[in-house]
C-alpha positions as CSV (number, residue, x, y, z in Angstrom):
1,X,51.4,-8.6,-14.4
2,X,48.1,-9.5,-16.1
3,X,46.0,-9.3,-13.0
4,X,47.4,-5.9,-12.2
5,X,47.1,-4.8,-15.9
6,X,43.3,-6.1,-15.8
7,X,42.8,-4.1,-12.1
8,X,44.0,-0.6,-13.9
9,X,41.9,-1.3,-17.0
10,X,38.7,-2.0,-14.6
11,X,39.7,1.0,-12.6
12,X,40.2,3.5,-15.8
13,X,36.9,2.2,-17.2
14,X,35.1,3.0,-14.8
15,X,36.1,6.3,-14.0
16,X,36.5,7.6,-17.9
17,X,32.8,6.4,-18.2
18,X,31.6,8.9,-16.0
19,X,33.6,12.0,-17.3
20,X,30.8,14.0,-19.7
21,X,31.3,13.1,-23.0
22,X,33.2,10.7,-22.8
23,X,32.1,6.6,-24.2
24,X,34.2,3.9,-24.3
25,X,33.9,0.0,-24.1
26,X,36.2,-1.9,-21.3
27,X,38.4,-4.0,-23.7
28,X,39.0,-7.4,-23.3
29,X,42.5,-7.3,-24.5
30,X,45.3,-4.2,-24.6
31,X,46.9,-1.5,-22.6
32,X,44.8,1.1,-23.1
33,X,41.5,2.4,-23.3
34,X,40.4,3.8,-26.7
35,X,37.6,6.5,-26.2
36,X,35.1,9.1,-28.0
37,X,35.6,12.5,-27.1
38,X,33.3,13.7,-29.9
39,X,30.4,14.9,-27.5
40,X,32.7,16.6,-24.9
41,X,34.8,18.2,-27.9
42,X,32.2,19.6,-29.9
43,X,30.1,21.0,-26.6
44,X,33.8,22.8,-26.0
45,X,33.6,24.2,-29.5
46,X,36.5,22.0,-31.2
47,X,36.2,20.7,-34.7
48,X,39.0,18.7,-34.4
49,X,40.7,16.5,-32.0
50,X,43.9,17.6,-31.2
51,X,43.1,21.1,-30.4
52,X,40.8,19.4,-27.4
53,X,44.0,18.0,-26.5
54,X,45.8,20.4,-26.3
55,X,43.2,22.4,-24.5
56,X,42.3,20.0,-21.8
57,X,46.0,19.6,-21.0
58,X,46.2,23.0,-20.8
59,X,43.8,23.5,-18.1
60,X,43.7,20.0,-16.7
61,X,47.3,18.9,-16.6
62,X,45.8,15.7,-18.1
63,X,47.9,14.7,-21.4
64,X,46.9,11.6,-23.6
65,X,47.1,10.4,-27.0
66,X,44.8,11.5,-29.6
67,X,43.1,8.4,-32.5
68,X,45.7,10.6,-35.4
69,X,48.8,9.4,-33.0
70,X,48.0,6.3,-34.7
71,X,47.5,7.0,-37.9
72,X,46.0,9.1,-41.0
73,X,42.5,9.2,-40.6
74,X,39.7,7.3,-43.0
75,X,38.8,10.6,-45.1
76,X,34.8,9.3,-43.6
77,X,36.0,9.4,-40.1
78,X,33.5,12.2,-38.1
79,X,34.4,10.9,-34.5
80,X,37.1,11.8,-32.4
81,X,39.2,9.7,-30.2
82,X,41.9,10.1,-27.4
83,X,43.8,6.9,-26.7
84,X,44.4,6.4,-22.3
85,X,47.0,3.8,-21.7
86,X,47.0,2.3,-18.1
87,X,50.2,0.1,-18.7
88,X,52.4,2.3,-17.2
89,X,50.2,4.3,-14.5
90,X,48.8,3.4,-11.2
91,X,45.2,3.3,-10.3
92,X,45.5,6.5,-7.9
93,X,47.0,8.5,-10.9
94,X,44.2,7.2,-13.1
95,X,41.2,8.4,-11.2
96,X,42.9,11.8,-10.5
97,X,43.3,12.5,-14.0
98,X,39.6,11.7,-14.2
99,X,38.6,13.5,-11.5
100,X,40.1,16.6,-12.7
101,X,38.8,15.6,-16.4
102,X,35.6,15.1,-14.8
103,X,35.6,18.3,-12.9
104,X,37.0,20.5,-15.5
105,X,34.2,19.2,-18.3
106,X,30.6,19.8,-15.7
107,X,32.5,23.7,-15.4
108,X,31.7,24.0,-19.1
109,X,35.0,26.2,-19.3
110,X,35.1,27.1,-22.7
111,X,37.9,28.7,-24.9
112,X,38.2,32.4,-26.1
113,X,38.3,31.5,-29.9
């Protein structure tokens, strides 16, 4: 289970590192794959975090945890985070999701506020 655990995280890495702004570290430990959205968020227009979400899924089909899933916020916190778990997803799934994520973010699709 571990070697297949560390295959999806290697596999998520390095497709999440390549969708635009999007920056993450490969963790050493965990089952998933914590990342900053911040520059792909605000370039979309969002302030906050979970209304990216909710866009991207939206016009993506790609759902994931946001960072206030886990949490209240620090009241200094200026970043937003989206949380991808790999445990329970195979690799082909993962680099769909970041090929659409991928795709969908060059467009530069923005929302009718």
């Amino acid at each position: 289970m571990l070697a297949s655990l560390k295959k999806r995280r290697d596999v998520l890495y390095e497709n999440v590192k390549d969708v635009p702004g999007f920056k993450c570290f490969k963790p050493d430990c965990a089952f998933y794959i914590f990342v900053n959205v911040t520059e792909a968020a605000k370039k979309l227009g969002f302030s906050k975090v979970e209304e990216f979400r909710k866009y991207i899924l939206q016009k993506t089909g790609v759902c994931f945890c946001t960072r206030d899933h886990f949490g209240t916020p620090f009241s200094d916190e200026n970043q937003m985070y989206i949380r991808l778990a790999f445990s329970g997803i195979n690799e082909d799934l993962m680099i769909e999701a970041c090929n659409k994520l991928k795709e969908f973010l060059k467009s530069g699709q923005k929302p009718n506020f």
